[in-house]
N, C-alpha and C positions, 0 to 999 in steps of 0.2 A: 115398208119397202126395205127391200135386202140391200146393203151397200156394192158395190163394185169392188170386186178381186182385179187387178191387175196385174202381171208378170208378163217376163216375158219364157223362153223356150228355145234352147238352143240344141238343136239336133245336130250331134257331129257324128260326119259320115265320111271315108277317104275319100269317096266319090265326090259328094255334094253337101256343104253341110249347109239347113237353113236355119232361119230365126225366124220365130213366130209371137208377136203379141196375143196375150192369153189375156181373156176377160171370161170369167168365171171358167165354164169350158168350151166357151168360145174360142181358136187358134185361128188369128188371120198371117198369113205367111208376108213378108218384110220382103221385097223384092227390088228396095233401094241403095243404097248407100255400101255397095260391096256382096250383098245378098242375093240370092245365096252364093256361097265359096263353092268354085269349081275347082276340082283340081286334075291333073292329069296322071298323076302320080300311081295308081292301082297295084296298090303293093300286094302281097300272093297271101298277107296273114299271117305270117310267120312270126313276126315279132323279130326281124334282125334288126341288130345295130343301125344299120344305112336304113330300114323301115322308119325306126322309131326319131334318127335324126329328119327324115323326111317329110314327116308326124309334127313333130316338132315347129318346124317349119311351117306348114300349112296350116296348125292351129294359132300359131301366133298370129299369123297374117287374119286366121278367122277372129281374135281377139282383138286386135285393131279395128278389127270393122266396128264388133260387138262394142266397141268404146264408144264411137261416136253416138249411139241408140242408148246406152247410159249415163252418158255426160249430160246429153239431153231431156232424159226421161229416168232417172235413178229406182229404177225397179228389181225387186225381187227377180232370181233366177232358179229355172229348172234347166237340168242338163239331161239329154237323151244319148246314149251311144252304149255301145261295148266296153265291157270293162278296161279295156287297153285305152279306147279314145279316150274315154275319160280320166283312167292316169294323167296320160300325155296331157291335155287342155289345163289341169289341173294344176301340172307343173312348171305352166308358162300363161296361166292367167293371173291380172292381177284383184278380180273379183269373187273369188272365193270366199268373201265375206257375205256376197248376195245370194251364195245359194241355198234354195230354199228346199230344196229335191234332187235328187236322183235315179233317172229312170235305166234300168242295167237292162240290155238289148238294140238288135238291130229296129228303128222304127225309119227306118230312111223312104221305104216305099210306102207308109203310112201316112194313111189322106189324114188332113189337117182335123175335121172331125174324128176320125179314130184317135190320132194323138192327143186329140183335146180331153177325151173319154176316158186314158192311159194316165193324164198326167193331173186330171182334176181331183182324184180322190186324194195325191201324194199334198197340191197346194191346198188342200180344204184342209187336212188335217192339221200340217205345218201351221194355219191360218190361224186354227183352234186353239192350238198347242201356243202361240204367241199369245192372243188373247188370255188366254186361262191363266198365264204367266204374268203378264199386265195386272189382271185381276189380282191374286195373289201379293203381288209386290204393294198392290193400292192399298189392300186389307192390312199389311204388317206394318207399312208406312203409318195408315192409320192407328193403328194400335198403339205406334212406338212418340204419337203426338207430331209426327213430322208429313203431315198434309193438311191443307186446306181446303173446304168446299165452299164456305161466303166471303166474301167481299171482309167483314168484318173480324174474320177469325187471324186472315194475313196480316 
């Protein structure tokens, strides 16, 4: 039996951003606690100054929410957006240590299944790349006499 992936998935959009709990490529969309972030804001793209302070603004408030579902559940993260939103989030999240992916594109109008499809190969890999890493470290640790595997050796 294959173990359980869990993350979560934050699609930031100017419009709407949501969050989705991810179990393998399963995406169920988070519909409490501030989710998803509406905004009124629809800025034209451009990228000005009062854009990106407005940016700014609206991802922080979506980072706040994104706390509560971390404080709670401390999971792995994939971020979906434009490369601008995801500057922006970036530079006023204080989770940047849980991410585990980067998806570059609009996925806003993307059913929870297509985005699950999008974003599984990026966490499988990530997943892999940790393990094989783990691995690795167990092998040299053991080489170097600094691990134990019985009861008797500790």
């Amino acid at each position: 039996m294959q173990p359980s992936i869990h993350y979560y998935v934050l699609s930031l959009n100017e419009d709407l951003t949501k969050l989705y709990e991810g179990f393998q490529e399963t995406l169920i969309e988070i519909q409490s606690e501030g989710f998803p972030v509406a905004s009124s804001m629809h800025t034209g793209g451009n990228g000005t100054a009062l854009e990106d302070l407005r940016l700014k603004g609206l991802f922080r408030k979506v980072n706040r929410h994104f706390s509560h579902f971390f404080k709670r559940d401390p999971l792995r993260l994939v971020v979906v957006g434009s490369e601008r939103n995801q500057f922006i989030f970036e530079s006023v999240t204080a989770f940047q240590d849980s991410f585990i992916g980067k998806v570059v594109g609009e996925h806003a109008a993307a059913s929870a299944a297509d985005l699950g499809r999008v974003v599984w190969p990026i966490v499988k890999q990530a997943m892999g790349d940790a393990a094989e890493k783990a691995r690795r470290d167990l092998e040299a640790a053991v080489g170097m006499r600094k691990a134990a595997s019985r009861l008797d050796a500790v």
